[in-house]
C-alpha positions as CSV (number, residue, x, y, z in Angstrom):
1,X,0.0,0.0,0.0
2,X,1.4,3.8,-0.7
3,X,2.0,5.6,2.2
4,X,1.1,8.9,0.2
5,X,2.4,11.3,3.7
6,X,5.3,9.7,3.4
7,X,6.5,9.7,0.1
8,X,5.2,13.2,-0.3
9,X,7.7,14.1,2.9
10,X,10.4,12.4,1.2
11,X,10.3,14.0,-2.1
12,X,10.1,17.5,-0.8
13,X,12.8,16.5,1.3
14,X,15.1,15.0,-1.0
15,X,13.9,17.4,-3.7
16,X,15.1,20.6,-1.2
17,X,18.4,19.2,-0.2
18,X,20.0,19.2,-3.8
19,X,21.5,22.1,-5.4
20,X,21.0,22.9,-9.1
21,X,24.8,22.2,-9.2
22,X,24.8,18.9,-7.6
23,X,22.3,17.8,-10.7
24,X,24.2,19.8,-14.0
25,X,22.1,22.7,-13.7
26,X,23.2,26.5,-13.8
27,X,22.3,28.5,-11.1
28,X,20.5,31.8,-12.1
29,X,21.1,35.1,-10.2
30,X,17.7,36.1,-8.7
31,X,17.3,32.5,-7.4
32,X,15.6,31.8,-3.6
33,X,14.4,28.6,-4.3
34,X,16.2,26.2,-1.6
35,X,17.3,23.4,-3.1
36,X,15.6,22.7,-6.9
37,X,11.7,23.6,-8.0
38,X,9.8,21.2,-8.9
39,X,9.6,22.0,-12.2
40,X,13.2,21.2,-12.5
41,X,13.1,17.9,-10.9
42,X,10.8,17.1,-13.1
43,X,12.3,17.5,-15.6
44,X,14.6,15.3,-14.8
45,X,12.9,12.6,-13.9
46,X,11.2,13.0,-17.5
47,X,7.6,13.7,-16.0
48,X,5.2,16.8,-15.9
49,X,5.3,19.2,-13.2
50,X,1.8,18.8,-12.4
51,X,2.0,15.1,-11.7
52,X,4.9,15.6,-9.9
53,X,3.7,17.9,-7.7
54,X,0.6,16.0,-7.1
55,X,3.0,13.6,-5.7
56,X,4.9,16.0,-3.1
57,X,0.9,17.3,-1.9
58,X,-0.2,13.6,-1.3
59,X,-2.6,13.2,-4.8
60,X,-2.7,12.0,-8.2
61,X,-2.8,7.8,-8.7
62,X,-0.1,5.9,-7.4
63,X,3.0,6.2,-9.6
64,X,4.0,2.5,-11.6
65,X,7.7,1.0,-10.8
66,X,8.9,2.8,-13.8
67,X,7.8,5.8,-12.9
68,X,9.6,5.4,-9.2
69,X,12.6,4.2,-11.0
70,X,12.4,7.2,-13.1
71,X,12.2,9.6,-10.2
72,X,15.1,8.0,-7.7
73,X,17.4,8.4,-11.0
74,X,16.1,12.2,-11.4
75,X,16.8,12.8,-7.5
76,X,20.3,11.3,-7.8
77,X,19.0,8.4,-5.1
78,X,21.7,6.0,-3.9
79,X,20.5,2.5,-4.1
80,X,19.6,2.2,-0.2
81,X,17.0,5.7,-0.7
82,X,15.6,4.0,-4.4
83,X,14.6,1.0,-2.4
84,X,13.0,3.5,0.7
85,X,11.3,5.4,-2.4
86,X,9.6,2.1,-4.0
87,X,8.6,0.8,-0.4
88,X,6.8,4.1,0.0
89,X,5.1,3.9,-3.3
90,X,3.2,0.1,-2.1
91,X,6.5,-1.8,-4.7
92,X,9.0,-3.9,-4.3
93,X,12.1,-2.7,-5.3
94,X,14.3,-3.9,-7.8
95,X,17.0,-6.4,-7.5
96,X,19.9,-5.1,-7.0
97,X,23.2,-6.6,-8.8
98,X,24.5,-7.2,-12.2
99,X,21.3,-6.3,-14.0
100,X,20.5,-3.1,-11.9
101,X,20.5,-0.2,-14.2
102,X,20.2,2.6,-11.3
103,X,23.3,4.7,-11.8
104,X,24.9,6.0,-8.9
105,X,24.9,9.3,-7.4
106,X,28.4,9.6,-7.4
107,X,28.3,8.9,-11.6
108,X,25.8,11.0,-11.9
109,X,27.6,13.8,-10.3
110,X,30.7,13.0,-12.3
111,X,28.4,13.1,-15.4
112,X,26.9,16.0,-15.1
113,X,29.8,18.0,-14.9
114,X,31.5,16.8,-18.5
115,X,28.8,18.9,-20.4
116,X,31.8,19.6,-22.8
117,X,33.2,16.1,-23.4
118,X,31.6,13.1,-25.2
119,X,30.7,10.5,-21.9
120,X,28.6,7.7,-21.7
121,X,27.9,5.7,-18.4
122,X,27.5,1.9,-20.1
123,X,26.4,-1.7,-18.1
124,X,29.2,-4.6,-18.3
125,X,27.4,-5.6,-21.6
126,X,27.9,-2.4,-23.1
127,X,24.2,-1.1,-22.4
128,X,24.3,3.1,-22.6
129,X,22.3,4.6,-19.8
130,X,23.4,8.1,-19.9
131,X,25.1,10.1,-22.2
132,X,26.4,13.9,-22.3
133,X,25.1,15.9,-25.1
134,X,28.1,15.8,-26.9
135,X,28.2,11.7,-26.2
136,X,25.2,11.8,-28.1
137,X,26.3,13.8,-31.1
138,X,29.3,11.5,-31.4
139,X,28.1,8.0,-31.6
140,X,24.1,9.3,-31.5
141,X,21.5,8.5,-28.9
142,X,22.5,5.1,-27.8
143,X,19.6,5.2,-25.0
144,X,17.2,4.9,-27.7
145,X,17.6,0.9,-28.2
146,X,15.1,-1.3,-26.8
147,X,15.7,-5.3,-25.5
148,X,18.9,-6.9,-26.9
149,X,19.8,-4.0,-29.3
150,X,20.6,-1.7,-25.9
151,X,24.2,-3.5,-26.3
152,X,26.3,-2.1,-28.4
153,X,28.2,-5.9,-29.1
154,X,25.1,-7.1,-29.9
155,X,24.2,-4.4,-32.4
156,X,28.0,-4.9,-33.6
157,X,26.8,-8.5,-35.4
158,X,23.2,-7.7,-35.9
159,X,23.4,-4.3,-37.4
160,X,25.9,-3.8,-40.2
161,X,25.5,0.1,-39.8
162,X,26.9,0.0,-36.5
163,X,30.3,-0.1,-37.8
164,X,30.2,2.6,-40.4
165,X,30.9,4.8,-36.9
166,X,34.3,2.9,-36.3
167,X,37.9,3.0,-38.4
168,X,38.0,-0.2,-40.9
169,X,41.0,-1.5,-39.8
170,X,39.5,-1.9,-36.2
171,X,36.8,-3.9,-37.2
172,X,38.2,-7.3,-36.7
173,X,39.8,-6.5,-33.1
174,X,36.7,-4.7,-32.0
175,X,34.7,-7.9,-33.1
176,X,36.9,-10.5,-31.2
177,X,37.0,-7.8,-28.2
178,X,32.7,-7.6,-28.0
179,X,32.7,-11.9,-28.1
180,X,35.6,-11.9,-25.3
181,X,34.0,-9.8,-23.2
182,X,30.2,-11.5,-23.4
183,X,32.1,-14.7,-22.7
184,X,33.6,-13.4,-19.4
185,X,30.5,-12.0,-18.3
186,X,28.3,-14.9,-19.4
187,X,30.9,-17.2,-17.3
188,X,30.9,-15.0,-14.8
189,X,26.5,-14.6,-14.3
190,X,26.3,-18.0,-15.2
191,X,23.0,-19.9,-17.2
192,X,19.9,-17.9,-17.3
193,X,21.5,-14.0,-17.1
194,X,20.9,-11.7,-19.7
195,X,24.4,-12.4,-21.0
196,X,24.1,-15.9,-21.5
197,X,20.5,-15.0,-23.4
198,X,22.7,-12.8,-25.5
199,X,24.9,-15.5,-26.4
200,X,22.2,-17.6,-27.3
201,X,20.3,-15.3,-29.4
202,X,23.8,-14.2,-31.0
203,X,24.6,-17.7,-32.0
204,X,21.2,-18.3,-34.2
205,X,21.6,-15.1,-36.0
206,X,25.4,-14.3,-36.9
207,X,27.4,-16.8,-37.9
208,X,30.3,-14.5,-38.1
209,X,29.9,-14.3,-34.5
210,X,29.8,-18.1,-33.9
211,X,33.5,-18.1,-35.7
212,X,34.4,-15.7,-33.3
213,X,32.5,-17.7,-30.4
214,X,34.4,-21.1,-31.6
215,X,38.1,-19.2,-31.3
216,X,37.7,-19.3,-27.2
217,X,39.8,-15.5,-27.1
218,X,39.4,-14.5,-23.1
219,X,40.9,-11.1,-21.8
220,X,41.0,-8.9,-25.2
221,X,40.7,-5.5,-23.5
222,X,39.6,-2.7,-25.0
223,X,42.5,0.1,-26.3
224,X,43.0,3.2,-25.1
225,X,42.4,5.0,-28.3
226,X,39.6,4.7,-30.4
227,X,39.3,5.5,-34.0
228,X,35.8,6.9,-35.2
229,X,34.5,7.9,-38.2
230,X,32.2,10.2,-37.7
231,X,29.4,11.3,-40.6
232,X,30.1,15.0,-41.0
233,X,33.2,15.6,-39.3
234,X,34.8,12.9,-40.3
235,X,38.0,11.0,-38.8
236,X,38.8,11.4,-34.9
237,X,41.3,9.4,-32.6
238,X,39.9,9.6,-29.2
239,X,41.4,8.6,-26.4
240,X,38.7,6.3,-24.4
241,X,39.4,6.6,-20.0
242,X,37.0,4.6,-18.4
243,X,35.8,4.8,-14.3
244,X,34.3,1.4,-12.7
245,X,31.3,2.1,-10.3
246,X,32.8,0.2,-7.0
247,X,29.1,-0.8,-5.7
248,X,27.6,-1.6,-9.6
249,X,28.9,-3.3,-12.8
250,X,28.7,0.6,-14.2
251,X,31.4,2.4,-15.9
252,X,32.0,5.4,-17.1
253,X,33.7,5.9,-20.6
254,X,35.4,9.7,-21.3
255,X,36.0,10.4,-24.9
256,X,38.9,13.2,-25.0
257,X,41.4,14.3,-27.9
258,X,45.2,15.2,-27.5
259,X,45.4,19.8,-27.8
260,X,46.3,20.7,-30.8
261,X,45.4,18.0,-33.0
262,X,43.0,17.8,-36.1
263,X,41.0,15.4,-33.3
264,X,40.6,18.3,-31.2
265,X,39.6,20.6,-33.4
266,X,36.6,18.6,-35.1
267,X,35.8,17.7,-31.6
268,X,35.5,21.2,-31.0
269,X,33.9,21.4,-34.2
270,X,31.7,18.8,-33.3
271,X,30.4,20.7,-30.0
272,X,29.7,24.1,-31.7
273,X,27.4,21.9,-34.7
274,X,25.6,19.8,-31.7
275,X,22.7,17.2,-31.7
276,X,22.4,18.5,-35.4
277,X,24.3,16.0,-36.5
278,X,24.0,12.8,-35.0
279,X,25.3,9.8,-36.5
């Protein structure tokens, strides 16, 4: 059952103890709001004001799992205040582990301040949760995929455009790197996770990667520098830095270019021209 006082209490609460900073948000001048309006935090948790605010004065219907889910990621909840937020709301909450997709508030914050670099926050199969807007206008709104296609090494055998985005001569390496890593993480979850259901599926529709499944490659890490080829700017060598979540199977991937390089410039380029031009 939803205990509508308390949820409301804990929203307002939650809601007035985080700073427009703490979420990527500027702060204006003239502002005496403490902590954020609700029309911001709803905004972040992708919902209208009005039904949030229903929420935080005790009306409206009771909000579904995804829309919980939704808010505790807009608040920046850590896992132990998501799980008080769906108890509240009459759910159970999630499981946490491996397939948890709530990113930390500590990512989040991290995130949030790279408004000027291409960053992604990605699961261990290579699911993007987040991106920064210039993430998005280098490899385009990976967020958008739905079921198996969220992973980007399962889009790597199933969708041939995928690899327009990356240099030729990477292709075979970034192939035998996507089947390397599903292997360790299907060993790892064991029968009946989501990676071993990738596997599966993988194995009845590409046979190119059942030749690479077949070679038994373990430990093929990723490199340091990636090599896109981007649709209107053309060409970049990035250099990839990645930060492991130490609670969650999350990391964080930091796309950056050496000063003074033609990389630099068209990322530059690149931030100036925007979501305009997504792959």
């Amino acid at each position: 059952m939803i205990d509508r006082a308390g949820l409301a209490e804990f929203l307002r609460r939650r809601r007035e103890s985080l700073q427009p900073e703490d979420v990527g948000l500027h702060r204006g001048r003239r502002r005496r709001t403490s902590g954020l309006r609700r029309e911001e935090v709803a905004a972040l948790c992708h919902m209208s004001t009005d039904y949030y605010a229903r929420l935080e004065r005790e009306r409206g219907p009771r909000p579904s799992t995804q829309m919980i889910a939704s808010i505790a990621q807009g608040l920046h909840l850590s896992l132990d205040e998501r799980d008080h937020l769906f108890r509240l709301a009459g759910h159970t909450p999630p499981a946490r582990g491996a397939d948890s997709e709530h990113i930390s508030p500590g990512l989040l914050r991290i995130l949030d301040r790279l408004h000027d670099t291409p960053a992604e926050i990605v699961t261990e199969l290579g699911e993007t949760l987040r991106q920064t807007p210039l993430g998005v206008a280098l490899t385009g709104d990976l967020t958008a995929y739905t079921g198996p296609d969220r992973s980007l090494g399962y889009r790597w055998f199933t969708d041939p455009a995928v690899r327009r985005l990356y240099a030729p001569a990477d292709h075979d390496f970034l192939g035998r790197m996507f089947v390397s890593g599903l292997r360790s993480v299907a060993a790892q979850r064991g029968p009946g996770s989501r990676a071993a259901a990738y596997v599966d599926l993988l194995t009845d529709r590409s046979e190119e990667f059942l030749r690479t499944w077949n070679r038994h490659e373990v430990g093929i890490r990723p490199k340091e520098t990636k090599n896109f080829v981007h649709p209107v700017v053309g060409p970049m060598e990035l250099s990839c830095q990645s930060l492991l979540d130490p609670a969650q199977p999350h990391l964080l991937l930091v796309y950056t270019a050496v000063p003074g390089t033609e990389s630099h410039e068209k990322l530059q380029l690149l931030s100036v021209l925007g979501a305009q031009v997504r792959p």
